[in-house]
C-alpha positions as CSV (number, residue, x, y, z in Angstrom):
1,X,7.2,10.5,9.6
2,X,3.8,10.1,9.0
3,X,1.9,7.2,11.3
4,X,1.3,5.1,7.8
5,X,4.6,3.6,7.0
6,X,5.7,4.0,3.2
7,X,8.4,1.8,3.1
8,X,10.2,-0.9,5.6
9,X,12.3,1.4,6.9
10,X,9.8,3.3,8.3
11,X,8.3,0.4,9.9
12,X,11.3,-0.8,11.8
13,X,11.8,3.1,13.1
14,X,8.3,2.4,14.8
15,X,8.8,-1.4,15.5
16,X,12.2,0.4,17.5
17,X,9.7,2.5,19.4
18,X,7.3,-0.1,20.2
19,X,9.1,-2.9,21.7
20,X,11.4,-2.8,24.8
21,X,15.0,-2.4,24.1
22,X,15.7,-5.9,24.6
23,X,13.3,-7.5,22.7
24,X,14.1,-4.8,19.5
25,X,18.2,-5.7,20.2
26,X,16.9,-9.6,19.7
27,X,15.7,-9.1,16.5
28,X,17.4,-6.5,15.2
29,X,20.8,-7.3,15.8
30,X,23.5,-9.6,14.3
31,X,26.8,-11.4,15.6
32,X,29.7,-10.0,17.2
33,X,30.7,-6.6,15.2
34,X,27.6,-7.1,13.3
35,X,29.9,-6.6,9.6
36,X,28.0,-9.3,7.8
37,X,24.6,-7.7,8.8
38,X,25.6,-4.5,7.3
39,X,27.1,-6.8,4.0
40,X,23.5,-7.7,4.4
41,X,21.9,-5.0,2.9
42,X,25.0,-2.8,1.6
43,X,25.2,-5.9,-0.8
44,X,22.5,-4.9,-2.8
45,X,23.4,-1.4,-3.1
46,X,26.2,-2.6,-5.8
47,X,24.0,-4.0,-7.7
48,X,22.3,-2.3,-10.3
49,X,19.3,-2.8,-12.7
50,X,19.8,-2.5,-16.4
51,X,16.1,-1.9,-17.5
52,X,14.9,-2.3,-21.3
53,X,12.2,0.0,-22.6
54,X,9.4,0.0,-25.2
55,X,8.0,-3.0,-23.7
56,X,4.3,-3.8,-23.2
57,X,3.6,-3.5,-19.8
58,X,0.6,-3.0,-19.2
59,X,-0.2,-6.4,-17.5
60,X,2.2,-7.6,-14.7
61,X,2.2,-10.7,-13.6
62,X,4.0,-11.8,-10.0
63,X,2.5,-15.3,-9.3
64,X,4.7,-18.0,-9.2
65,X,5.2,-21.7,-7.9
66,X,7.2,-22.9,-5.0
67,X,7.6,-26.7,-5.0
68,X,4.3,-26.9,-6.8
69,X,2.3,-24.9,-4.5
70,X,1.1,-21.5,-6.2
71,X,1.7,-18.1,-4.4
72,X,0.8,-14.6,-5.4
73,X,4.7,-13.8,-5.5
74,X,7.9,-15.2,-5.3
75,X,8.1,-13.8,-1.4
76,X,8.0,-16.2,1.5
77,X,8.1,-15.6,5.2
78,X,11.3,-16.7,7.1
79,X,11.4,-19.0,10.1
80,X,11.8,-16.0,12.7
81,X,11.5,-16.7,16.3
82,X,9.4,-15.9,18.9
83,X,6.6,-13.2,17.6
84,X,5.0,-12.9,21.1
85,X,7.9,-10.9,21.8
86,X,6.3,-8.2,18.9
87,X,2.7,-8.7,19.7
88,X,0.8,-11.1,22.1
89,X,-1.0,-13.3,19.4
90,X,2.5,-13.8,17.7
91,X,3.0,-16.2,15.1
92,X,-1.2,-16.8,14.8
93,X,-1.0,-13.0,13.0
94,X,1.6,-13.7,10.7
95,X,-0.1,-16.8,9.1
96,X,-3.4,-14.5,8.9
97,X,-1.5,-12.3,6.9
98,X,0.5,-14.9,4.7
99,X,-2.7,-16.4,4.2
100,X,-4.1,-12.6,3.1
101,X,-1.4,-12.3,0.7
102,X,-1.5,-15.4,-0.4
103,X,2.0,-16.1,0.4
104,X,3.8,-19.3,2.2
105,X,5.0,-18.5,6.1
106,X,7.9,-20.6,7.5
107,X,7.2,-21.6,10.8
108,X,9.6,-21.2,13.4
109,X,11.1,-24.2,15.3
110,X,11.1,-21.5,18.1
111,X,7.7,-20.6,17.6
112,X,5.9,-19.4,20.9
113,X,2.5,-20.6,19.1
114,X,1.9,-24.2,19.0
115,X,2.0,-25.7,15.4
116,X,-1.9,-26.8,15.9
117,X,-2.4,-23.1,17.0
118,X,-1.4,-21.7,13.6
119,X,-2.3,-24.8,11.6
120,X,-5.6,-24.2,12.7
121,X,-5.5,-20.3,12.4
122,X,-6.0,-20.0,8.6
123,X,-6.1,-22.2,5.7
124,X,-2.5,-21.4,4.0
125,X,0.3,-23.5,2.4
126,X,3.6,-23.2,5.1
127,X,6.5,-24.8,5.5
128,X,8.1,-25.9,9.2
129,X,11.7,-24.4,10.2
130,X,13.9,-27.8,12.4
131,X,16.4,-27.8,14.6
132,X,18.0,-31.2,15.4
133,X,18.1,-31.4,19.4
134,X,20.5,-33.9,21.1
135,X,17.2,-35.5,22.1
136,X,15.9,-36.7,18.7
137,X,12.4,-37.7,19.5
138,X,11.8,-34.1,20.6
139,X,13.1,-32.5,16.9
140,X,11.5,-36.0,15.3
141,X,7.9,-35.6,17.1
142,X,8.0,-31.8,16.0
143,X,8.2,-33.1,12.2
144,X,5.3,-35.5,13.2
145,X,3.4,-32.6,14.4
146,X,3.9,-30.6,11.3
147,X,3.1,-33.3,9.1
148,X,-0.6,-34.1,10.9
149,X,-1.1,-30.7,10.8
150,X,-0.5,-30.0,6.9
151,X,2.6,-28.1,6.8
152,X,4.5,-29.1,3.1
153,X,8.0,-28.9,3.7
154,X,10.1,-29.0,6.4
155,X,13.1,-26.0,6.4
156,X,15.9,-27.8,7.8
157,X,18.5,-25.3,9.4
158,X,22.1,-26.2,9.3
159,X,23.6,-23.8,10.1
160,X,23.7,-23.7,14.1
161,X,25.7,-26.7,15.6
162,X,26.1,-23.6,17.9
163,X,24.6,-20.6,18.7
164,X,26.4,-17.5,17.7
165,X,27.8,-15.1,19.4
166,X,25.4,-12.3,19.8
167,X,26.8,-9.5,22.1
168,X,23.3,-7.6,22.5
169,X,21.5,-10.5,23.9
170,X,24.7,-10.9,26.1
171,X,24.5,-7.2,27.4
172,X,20.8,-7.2,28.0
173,X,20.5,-10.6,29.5
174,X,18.0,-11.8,27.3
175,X,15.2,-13.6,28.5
176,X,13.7,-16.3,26.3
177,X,9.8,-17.4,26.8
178,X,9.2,-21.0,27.7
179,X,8.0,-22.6,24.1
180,X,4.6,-24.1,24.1
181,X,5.3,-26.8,21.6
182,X,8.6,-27.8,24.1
183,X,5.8,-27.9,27.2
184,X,6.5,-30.7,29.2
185,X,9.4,-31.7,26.7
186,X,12.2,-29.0,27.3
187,X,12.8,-26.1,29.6
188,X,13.6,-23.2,27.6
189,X,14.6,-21.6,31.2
190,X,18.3,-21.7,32.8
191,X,19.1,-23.6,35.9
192,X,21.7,-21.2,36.8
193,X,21.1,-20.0,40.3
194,X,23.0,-20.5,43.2
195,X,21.9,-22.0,46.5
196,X,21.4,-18.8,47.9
197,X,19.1,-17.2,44.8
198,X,17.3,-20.4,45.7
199,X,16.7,-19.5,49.1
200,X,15.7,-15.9,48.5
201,X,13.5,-17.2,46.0
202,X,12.0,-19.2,49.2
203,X,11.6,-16.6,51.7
204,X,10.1,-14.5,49.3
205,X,7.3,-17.0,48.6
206,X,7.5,-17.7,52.2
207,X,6.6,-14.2,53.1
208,X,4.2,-13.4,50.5
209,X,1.9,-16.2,51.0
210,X,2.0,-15.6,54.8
211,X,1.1,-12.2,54.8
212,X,-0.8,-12.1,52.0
213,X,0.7,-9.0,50.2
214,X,2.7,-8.6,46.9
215,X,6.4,-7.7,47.6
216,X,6.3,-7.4,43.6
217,X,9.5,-9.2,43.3
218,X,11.0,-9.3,40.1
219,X,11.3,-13.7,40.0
220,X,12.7,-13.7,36.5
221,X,15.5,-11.0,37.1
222,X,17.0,-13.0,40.5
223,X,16.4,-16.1,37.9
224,X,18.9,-14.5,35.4
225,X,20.6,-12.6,37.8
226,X,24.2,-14.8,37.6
227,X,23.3,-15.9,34.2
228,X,26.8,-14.7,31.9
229,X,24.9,-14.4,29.1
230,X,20.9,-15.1,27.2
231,X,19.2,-17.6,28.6
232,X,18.5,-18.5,24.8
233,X,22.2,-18.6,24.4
234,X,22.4,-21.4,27.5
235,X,18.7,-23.0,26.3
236,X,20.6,-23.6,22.7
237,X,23.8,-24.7,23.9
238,X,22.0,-27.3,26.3
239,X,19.4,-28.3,23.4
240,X,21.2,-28.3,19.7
241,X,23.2,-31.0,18.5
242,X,26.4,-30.3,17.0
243,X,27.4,-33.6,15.7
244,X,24.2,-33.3,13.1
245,X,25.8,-34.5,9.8
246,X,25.0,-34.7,6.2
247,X,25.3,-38.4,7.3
248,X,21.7,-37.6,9.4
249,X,19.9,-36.3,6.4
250,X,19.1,-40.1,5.7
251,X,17.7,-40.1,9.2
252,X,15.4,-37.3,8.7
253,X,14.3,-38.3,5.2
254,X,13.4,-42.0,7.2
255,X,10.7,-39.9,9.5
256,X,9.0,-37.9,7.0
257,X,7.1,-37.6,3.6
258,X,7.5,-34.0,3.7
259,X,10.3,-32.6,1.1
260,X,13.1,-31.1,2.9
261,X,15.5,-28.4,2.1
262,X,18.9,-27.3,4.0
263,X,19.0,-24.0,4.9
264,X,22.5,-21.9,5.3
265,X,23.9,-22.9,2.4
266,X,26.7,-20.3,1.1
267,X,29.3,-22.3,-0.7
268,X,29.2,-24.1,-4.0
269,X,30.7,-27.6,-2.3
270,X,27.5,-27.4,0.5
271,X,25.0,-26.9,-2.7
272,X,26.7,-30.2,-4.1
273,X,26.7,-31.7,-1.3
274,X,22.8,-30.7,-0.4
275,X,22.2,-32.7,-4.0
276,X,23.8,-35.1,-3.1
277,X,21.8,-36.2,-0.1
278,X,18.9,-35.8,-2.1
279,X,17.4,-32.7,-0.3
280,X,14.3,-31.1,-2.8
281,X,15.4,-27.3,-2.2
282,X,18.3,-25.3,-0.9
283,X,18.0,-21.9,1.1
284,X,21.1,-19.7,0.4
285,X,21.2,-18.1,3.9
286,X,23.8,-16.8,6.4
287,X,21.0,-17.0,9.2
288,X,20.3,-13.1,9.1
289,X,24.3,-12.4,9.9
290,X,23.5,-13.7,13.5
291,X,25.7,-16.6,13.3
292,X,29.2,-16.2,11.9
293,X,30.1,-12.9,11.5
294,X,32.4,-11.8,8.7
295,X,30.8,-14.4,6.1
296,X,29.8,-13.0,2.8
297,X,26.6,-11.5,2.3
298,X,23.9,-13.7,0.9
299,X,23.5,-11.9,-2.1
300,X,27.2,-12.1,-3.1
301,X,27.1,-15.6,-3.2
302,X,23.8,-16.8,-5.1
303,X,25.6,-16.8,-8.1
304,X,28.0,-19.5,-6.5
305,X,25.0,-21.5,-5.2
306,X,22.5,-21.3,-8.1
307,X,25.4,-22.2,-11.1
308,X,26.3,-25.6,-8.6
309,X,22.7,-26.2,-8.7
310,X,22.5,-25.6,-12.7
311,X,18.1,-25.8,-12.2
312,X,18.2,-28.9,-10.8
313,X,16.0,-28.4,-7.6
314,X,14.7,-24.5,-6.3
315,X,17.4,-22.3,-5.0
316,X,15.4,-19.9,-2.7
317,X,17.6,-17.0,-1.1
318,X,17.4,-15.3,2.9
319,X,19.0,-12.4,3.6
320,X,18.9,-8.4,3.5
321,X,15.3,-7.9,1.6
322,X,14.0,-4.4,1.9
323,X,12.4,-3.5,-1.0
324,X,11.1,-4.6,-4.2
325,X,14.1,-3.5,-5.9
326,X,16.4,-6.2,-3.7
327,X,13.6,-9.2,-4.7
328,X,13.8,-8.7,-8.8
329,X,17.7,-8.5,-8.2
330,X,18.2,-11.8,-6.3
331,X,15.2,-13.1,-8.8
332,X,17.6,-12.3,-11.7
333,X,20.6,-13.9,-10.2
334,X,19.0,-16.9,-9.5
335,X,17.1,-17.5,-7.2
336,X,13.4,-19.2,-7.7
337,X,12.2,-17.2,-4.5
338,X,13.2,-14.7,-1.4
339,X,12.3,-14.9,2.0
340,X,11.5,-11.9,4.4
341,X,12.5,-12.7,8.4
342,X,13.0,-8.8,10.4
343,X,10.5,-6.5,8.0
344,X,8.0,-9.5,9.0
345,X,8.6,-8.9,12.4
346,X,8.8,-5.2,12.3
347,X,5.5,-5.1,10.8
348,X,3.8,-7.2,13.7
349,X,5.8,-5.3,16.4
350,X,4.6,-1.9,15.1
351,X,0.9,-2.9,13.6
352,X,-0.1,-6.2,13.9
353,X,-1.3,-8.6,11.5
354,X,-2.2,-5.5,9.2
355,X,1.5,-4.1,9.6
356,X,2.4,-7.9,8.4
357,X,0.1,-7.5,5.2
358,X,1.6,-3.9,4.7
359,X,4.9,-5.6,4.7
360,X,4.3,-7.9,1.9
361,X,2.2,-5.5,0.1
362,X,4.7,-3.0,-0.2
363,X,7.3,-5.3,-1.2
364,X,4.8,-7.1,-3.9
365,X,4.3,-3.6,-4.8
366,X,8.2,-2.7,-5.1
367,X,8.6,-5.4,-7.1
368,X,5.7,-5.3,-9.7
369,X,6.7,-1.7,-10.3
370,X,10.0,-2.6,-10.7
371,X,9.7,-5.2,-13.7
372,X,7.4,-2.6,-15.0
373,X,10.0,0.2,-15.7
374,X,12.7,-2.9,-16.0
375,X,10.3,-3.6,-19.5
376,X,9.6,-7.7,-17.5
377,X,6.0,-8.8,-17.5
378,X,6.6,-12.4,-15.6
379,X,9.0,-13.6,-13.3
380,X,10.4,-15.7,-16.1
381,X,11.1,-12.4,-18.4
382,X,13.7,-11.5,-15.3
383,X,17.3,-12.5,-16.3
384,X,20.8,-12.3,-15.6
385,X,20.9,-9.5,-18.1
386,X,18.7,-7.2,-16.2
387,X,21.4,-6.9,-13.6
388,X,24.9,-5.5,-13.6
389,X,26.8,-6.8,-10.5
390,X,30.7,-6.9,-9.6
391,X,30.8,-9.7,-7.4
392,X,34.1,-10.6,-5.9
393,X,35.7,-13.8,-7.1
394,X,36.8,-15.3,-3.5
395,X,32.7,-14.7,-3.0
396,X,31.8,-16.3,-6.8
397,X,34.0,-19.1,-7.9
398,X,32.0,-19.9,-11.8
């Protein structure tokens, strides 16, 4: 392989060789025996493109609207977690890029920038990821924070009253950075060592500072060391509320002005139900396969989600995107936009914020190409007929 990337694939193979193992396993890698991240992308492969021909195509055109706010293409960065892990200026370099491209970047509730750090980064439309803590000042001073600091829309994700069960992060102990925005809110560190870690931990200092030499002790290891699991895994089981209800939406909608949409939304009685609440926008989403494993792929249930919907508020989609191909087939069952979460990262890991551009380039490339040869000059030309897809009914219920 060459050292430019030509495709997404390519720049996770050097993303892979870039980043320690556990940081690559923590992005990479899905829940338990990881069968709906496959689903993922072998979703897509069933799905093929019937293209029309003799068509005028000699202007394409990409740009589209989300809510109202214009974008160059009907691609959005995910709420992913955490970029310092892929690059030291983190999240700061993805909204430089988003704000290249022209496109609108979710913000990560787990973000380890500060939302005034990338508000103040670039001048770019973005949306802000929540969690709902047990302690709701911290989630409701979060939405405050975005609000000040002009993000549009607040990405509500309902899908983790619990973490899920990720076996990598298990094996590898994974070590979650403490959050700048959480500073002096909430630890994002575990309080899991016995009294006698504590008291190593003690002489160790002791010694150190007495005779002035590093013993280089690992602190963080002897931190973890009788941890069972991620301390992410003990940070979200301390931190997230499960008893967050569609009862709560009224909550949220009572602290904000910014329009809200539910992401995780698979079934056809949720996307009712989101409608019902009176959320502005629905994210069909199985949270990157990282949750509940053996849920459907996202792409086998957009149907489901976007015929509840019937146009009645955007229906944007999460899940599996690797080429340009995957975007003009979830575009032509339904949904008004996609959203990119591991290429993003990927990119940053392997090239920074110009492996982020390449990222969104290539897959604005993809998919101008492909409504070219598919005889579609706007996003609007792209239909259900320019698809042929066998979707299983316990998946598509019409």
């Amino acid at each position: 392989m060459s050292d430019e990337p030509v495709n997404l694939k390519e720049y996770q193979i050097l993303a892979k060789q870039a980043l320690p193992k556990m940081y690559y396993d923590y992005f990479a890698g899905g829940s338990e025996d990881e069968h709906t991240l496959r689903e993922n992308n072998n979703a897509f492969q069933r799905i093929l493109i019937r293209p029309r021909i003799l068509i005028d195509v000699s202007k394409i055109d990409t740009s589209t609207t989300i809510l109202g706010y214009k974008t160059s293409a009907p691609i959005m960065i995910a709420p992913t977690a955490m970029h310092k892990l892929a690059h030291p200026e983190g999240e700061i370099l993805t909204a430089k890029a988003a704000a290249a491209c022209n496109v609108i970047m979710g913000l990560s509730f787990m973000s380890t920038c500060t939302i005034e750090e990338v508000a103040s980064s670039c001048n770019s439309v973005r949306f802000f990821q929540l969690y709902v803590y047990k302690r709701r000042e911290i989630s409701a001073l979060m939405v405050k924070q975005a609000e000040v600091n002009g993000f549009k829309a607040i990405l509500l994700t309902a899908d983790t009253p619990k973490l899920g069960r990720r076996e990598a992060d298990i094996k590898n102990k994974m070590i979650a950075p403490q959050l700048k925005n959480f500073e002096g809110l909430v630890s994002t560190e575990v309080d899991d060592a016995s009294d006698m870690t504590i008291c190593l931990l003690f002489v160790f200092s002791f010694w150190n500072s007495l005779l002035c030499i590093n013993l280089n002790i690992d602190y963080t290891f002897i931190r973890v060391w009788q941890s069972d699991g991620s301390n992410l895994e003990a940070f979200a089981s301390r931190s997230f509320d499960p008893s967050f209800s569609w009862k709560d939406i009224a909550w949220l909608k009572s602290i904000t002005k910014l329009s809200i949409l539910i992401k995780g939304v698979l079934t056809r009685e949720d996307a009712i139900k989101a409608m019902e609440v009176g959320v502005e926008g629905i994210i069909v989403s199985n949270h990157g396969a990282r949750q509940l494993d053996y849920v459907p792929a996202t792409i086998s249930v957009l149907e489901e989600v976007v015929g509840a919907v019937q146009g009645r508020i955007p229906v944007l989609f999460d899940g599996g995107i690797r080429r340009g191909t995957d975007v003009f087939k979830a575009l032509a069952l339904g949904a008004n936009a996609v959203m990119i979460g591991r290429p993003v990262v990927y990119g940053l890991a392997a090239k920074g914020e110009y492996g982020v551009r390449r990222v969104i380039e290539m897959l604005k490339d993809e998919l101008e190409l492909t409504m070219a040869l598919s005889g579609c000059t706007t996003l609007n030309n792209i239909t259900r007929n320019h698809v042929s897809a066998q979707v299983d009914n316990h998946y598509c219920r019409l």
